[in-house]
N, C-alpha and C positions, 0 to 999 in steps of 0.2 A: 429656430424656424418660426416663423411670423404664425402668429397664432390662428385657427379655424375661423373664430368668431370673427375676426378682422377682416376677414374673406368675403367676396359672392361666389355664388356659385361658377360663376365665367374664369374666376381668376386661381379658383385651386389650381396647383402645381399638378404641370401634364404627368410628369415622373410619376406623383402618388398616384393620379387617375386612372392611372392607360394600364397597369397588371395588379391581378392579387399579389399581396406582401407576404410570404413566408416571412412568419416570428420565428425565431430559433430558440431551440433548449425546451419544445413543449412536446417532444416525443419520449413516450415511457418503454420504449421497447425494453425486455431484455436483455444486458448483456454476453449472460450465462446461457449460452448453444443448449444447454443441456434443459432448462427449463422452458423452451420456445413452444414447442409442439405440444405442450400443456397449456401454457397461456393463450393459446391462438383457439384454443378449446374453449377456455372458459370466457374469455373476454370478445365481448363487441370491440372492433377497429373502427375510429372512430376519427372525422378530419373535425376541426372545429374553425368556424367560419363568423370573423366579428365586423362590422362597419363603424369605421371610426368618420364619426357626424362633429364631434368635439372637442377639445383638451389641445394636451400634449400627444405623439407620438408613445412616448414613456407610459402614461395613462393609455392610450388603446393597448398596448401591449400587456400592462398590467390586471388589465379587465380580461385579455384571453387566457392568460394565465392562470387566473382564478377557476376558469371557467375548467381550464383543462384541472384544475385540483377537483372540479366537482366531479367530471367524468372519469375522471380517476376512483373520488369515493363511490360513485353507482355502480363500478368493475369494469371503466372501460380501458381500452390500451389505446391512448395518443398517437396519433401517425404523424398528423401535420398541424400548423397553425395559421390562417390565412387572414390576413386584415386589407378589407377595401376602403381605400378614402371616399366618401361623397359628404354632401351635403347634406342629405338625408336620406335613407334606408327608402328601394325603390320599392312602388307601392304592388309590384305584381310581384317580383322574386327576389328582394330583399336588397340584393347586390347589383341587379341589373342581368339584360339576358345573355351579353356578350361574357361575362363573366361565370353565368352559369356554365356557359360552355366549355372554358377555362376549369374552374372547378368538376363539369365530368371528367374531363381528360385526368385531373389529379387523384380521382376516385378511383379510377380504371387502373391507373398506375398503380396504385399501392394497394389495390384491393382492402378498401374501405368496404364496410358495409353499412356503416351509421353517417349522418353531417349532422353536427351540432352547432346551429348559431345562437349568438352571442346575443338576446333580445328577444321578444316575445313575436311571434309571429301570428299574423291572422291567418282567418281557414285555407283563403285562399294563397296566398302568400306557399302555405304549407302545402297545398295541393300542385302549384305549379311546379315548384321545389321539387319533390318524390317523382312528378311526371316526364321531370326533365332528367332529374343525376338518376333513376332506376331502384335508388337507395332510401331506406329508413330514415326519414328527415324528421329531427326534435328540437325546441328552442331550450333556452334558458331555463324557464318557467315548468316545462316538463320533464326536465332534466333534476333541477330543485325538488318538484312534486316525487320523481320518482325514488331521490337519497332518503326525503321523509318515510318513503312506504317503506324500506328496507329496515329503518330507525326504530320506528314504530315498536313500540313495547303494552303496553297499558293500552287497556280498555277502549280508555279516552283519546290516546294519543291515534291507536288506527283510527277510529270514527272520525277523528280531528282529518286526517290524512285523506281517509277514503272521501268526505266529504269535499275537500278542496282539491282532489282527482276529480271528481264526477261534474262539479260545476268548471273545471277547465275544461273536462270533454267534449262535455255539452255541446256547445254551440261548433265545436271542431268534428262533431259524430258524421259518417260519412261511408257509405257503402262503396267495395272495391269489387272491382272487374264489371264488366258485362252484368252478371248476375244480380246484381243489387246497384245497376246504375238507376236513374230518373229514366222512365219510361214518357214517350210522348205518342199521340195518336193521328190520325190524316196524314196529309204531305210530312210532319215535322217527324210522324213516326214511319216514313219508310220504308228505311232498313230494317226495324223492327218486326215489321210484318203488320203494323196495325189493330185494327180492332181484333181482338181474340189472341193475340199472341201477345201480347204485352208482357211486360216480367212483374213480377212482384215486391221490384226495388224499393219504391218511394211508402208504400206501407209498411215496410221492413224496418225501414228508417224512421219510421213515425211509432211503429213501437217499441221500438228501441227509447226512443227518444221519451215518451212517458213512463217506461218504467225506471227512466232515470231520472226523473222529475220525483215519481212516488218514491224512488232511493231518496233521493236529497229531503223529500221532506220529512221523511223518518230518522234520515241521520240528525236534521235538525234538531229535531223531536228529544232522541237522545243524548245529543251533547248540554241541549241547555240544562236536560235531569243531570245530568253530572255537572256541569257547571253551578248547580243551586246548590247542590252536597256541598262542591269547594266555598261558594262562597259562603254556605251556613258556618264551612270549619272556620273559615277571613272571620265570620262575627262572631264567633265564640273567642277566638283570642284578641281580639278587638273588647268585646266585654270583659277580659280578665286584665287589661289595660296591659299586654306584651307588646311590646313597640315591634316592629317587622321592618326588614331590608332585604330589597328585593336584588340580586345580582342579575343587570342586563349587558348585554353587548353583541360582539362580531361574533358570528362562529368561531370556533378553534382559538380564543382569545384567552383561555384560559381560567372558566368561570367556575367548572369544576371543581377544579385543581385548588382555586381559592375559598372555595364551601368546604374544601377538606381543612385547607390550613386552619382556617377559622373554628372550624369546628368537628374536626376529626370524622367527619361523616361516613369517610370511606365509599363514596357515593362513583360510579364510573368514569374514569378519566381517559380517553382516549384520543391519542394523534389523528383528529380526523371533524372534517367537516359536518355539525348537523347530529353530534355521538349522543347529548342530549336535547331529548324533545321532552319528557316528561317533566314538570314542576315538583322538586322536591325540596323538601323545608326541615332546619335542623334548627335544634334551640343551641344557644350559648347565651356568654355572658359579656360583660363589661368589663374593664380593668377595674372598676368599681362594685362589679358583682352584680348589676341590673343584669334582670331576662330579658335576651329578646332573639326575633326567629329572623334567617336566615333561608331566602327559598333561591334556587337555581333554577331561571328559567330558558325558555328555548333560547336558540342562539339566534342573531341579526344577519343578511345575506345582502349585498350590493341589488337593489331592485329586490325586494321580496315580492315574490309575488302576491298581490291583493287577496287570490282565494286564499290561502295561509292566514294572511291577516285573519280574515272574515273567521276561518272557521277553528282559528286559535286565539279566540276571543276570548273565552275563560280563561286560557294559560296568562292570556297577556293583561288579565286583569288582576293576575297578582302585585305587575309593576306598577299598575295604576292606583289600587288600594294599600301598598305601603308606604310606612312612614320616611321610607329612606331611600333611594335608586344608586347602587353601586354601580357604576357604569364602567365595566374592564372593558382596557384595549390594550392589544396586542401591540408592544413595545417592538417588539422583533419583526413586525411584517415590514416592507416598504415603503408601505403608504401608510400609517396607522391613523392621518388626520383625516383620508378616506372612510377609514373604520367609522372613525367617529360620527361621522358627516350624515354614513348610511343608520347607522341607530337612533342617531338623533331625527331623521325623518320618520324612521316607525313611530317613536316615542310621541313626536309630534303628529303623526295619526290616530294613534290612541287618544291622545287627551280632545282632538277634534271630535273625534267619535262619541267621545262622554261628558263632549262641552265640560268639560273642566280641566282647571292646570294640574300637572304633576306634580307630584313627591320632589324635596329637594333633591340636585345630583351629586352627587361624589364621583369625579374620574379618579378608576384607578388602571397605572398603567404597569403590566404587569409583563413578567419575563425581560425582566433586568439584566438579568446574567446572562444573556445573549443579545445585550445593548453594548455598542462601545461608545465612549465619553462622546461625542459629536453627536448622536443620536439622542442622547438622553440629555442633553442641553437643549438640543433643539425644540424635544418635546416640552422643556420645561420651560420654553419661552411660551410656546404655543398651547399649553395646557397649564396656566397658572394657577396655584391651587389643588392639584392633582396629586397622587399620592403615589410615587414608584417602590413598587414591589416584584418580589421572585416568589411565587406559591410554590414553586420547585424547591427552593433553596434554603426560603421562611426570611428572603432579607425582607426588612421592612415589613413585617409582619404587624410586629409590636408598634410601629407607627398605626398602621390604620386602625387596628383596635380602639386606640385613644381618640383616633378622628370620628370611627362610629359612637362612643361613648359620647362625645361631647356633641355632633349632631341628633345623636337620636333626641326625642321628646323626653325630659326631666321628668320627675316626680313634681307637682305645684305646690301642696299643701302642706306647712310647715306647723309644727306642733311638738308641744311642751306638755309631756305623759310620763308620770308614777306609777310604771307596771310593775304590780309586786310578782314576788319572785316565782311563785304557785303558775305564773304565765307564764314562764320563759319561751313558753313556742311562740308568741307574739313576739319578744324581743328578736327572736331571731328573723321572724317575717320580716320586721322593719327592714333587720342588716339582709335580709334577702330582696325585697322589691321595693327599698325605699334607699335616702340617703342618710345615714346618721352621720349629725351635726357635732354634739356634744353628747357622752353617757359618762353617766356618774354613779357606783351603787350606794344607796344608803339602808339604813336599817327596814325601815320600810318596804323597799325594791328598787326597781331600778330606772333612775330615771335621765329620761329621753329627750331629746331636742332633734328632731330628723323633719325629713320632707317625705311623703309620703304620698299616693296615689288614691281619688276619693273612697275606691270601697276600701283597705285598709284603715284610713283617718273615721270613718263608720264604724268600724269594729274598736276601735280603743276612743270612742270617743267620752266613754266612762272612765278612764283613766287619765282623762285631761286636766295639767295642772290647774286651780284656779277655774275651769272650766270656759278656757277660753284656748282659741285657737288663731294663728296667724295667718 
C-alpha cells in the first residue's frame, strides 16, 4: 500500500475513509461461561478508538494493540478495536462527526461504558466526545497516568503520580450537569432565570481549580525534598568512586528480570506493563571483582506523556547521572526497533533538559529464548554492537558482565607499593577496588604493582616504592 506520507489529503483511499476499521484479536472477553458475571463486575467494557495519520497499516494496528495491553493492565475488558484513516486527527471529535455517530451505534451494541483513544486529546475534543457517545471518554495519556496510580508504591513514586494527575487535570477540570454549568446573566442568561437565580457553577470551578494549583505546588515542594535525599545518596557513591549503570528501556522489556540476573536482587518481576515505577539499586561486581551499582528504573511508553516526564525528574535522573545506560529491549515484541526509537526519544529529553550528553549506551536485547533465528539476525543487523540475552534463562549472561566490566570507568592510577604484611587489609582493598598488575611476596611484605582509584593511591602512598608513582 502506497504509503500515507506520499499522500494529500484528496487522494487517501475512499475504502480507508468512508468506515471505522475493526482490528481483530483485541477483545479480552472470557471464554470460561463460568467466570463472565464476575468479570463484568469488576471490569470497565471498554471500545478503544486509534486514527491512523501515518506509517504502515501493520503500525496503526500495532499502536491499538498496545493500547488495548494498557487497558488491560488498568482492569479493563477489551470489546472492540476501531482505527480511522485521516490525515490528521479532527480538531473537534478526534475522528470526525460522521464517525462519532458510527462509533455511538457500536457503544450501544456491545454495551461499552468506557471509549479509549489512542492519543491525547484536548478539553474540548474530550467534552464533545462524552456529549455525543453518553459514555466515559479517556485518552492515552489518562489511561498511562491511571496504570502509574495503581503502581505506585513509595512515598516518592505516588507524589511522582499524583503530581502528574493533577497538572493533566488541570486545564481538563470541568463541572457536569446543570448544576455546575457557566452561568451567564441578561438575554445570554434567559433560561436561567437571570439576575438572582444564577447557579454557582463558575465559582465552583474556580475553586476547584486553586486548590489544585496549592496541591501541585506542595507536591512540588516535596518531590524536589526527596529528590535532594536521592541525589545526596548519587554523591556519596560518586565520592566513594562506585562506577553505576543505570538499566532503561520499554516497559515489560525485561529490566527487572535482568537486575536479578546480574545481581540476585530478588527485586519484583512481573508480566505487566508499568510493574516497576520505583528506582532501585543493588551493588555487584566485575568478572574482575570491581564494585559497582546497578539501579532499575521506571519503564519507557510509545508517547510518554510529558507530565510523567516533568514529575519523574528525579527517577530519571538516575539515568542521566550514571556512568553506564543499559538500554534493554524486548527481543520478543514485533516491533522491538519501535521500542527503541520511543526510549531513545525520552533519553533525548533528558539530556535536553540538563543541556548535557548522556552516559555511554549498551543495547541490550533480551528474551532470546522467545527469538527464532530470523528475528535475532535481523536485530543484529539493525542493533550492531548490542548484546543478546535471556534473563529468564541466564543465556548470555556471562557476555554482558564482561561488556559492563570493560565499559565501565577503570581505576587510572598505577603504582609500585611495599605493603608489609601487618597491612594485609590494604592488600586486599587493592584486589577489591583496584586492578592488580603484578604481586610478589618478599620478606619484607608484599609487593604490588596495580591500578588503583585516587583516594586508595592517598592511603598507600607511604608504602610507595622508590616513592614514585605512575
Amino acid at each position: 500500500m502506497t504509503d500515507l506520507a506520499e499522500l494529500s489529503a484528496g487522494e487517501l483511499e475512499l475504502s480507508d475513509r468512508a468506515a471505522l476499521r475493526r482490528v481483530a484479536g483485541l477483545s479480552t472477553e472470557l471464554s470460561d461461561i463460568t467466570e463472565v458475571e464476575y468479570r463484568q463486575l469488576r471490569l470497565e467494557r471498554v471500545i478503544l478508538v486509534g486514527v491512523w495519520t501515518e506509517g504502515s497499516a501493520a503500525q496503526s494496528e500495532a499502536s491499538l494493540a498496545e493500547l488495548a495491553r494498557l487497558a488491560e493492565t488498568a482492569g479493563s475488558e477489551v470489546l472492540e478495536g476501531l482505527v480511522q484513516r485521516r490525515d490528521r486527527p479532527d480538531p473537534a471529535t478526534y475522528i470526525g462527526s460522521g464517525k462519532v455517530q458510527e462509533l455511538s451505534g457500536v457503544v450501544a451494541a456491545t454495551g461499552a461504558d468506557t471509549v479509549i483513544c489512542d492519543g491525547e486529546l484536548s478539553p474540548s475534543q474530550l467534552r464533545q466526545l462524552e456529549a455525543k457517545l453518553k459514555v466515559k471518554v479517556i485518552d492515552r495519556t489518562a489511561l498511562i497516568l491511571d496504570i502509574f496510580a495503581q503502581h505506585a508504591r513509595s512515598r516518592a513514586g505516588k507524589a511522582q503520580v499524583e503530581l502528574a494527575q493533577l497538572q493533566y487535570f488541570l486545564p481538563r477540570l470541568r463541572g457536569w450537569g446543570d448544576a455546575l454549568s457557566r452561568q451567564a446573566g441578561g438575554r445570554a442568561g434567559g433560561g436561567n432565570g437571570g439576575v438572582g437565580l444564577r447557579g454557582p457553577g463558575e465559582t465552583k470551578l474556580e475553586t476547584d481549580r486553586r486548590r489544585i494549583r496549592h496541591k501541585i505546588s506542595k507536591l512540588r515542594k516535596e518531590i524536589t525534598a526527596m529528590g535532594t535525599v536521592q541525589k545526596t545518596m548519587r554523591s556519596q557513591r560518586r565520592a566513594n568512586l562506585v562506577p553505576s549503570v543505570a538499566i532503561a528501556g520499554y516497559t515489560n522489556a525485561g529490566k527487572s528480570s535482568l537486575l536479578n540476573a546480574l545481581t540476585g536482587a530478588g527485586v519484583l518481576v512481573e508480566d505487566a506493563l508499568f510493574a516497576t515505577l520505583d528506582a532501585t539499586t543493588r551493588r555487584t561486581t566485575t568478572p574482575e571483582g570491581n564494585v559497582y551499582t546497578l539501579t532499575d528504573t521506571v519503564g519507557f511508553v510509545r508517547h510518554l506523556p510529558h507530565q510523567l516526564v516533568e514529575a519523574f525528574r528525579s527517577t530519571l535522573d538516575e539515568v542521566a547521572d550514571s556512568d553506564l545506560i543499559v538500554h534493554v529491549v524486548d527481543g520478543a515484541d514485533p516491533n522491538p526497533e519501535w521500542q527503541v526509537e520511543a526510549v531513545r526519544e525520552v533519553l533525548s529529553e533528558i539530556a535536553d533538559r540538563r543541556n548535557e550528553p548522556l552516559p555511554t549506551e549498551l543495547v541490550v536485547v533480551n528474551k532470546t529464548d522467545a527469538m527464532d533465528e530470523l528475528s535475532l539476525t535481523r536485530l543484529r543487523h539493525l542493533l550492531p554492537g548490542a548484546v543478546f540475552v535471556s534473563a529468564h534463562s541466564g543465556v548470555g549472561i556471562p557476555e554482558l558482565r564482561e561488556r559492563l566490566g570493560e565499559l565501565l570507568p577503570h581505576p587510572e592510577i598505577e603504582i609500585d607499593v611495599l605493603v608489609p604484611y601487618a597491612r594485609g587489609e590494604l592488600v586486599a582493598r587493592v584486589h577489591r577496588e583496584g586492578e592488580v598488575l603484578t604481586e610478589r611476596h618478599t620478606e619484607q611484605g608484599t609487593e604490588l604493582s596495580a591500578k588503583v582509584k585516587p583516594d586508595l593511591a592517598g592511603v598507600l602512598e607511604s608504602f610507595i616504592v622508590n616513592g614514585t608513582s605512575a
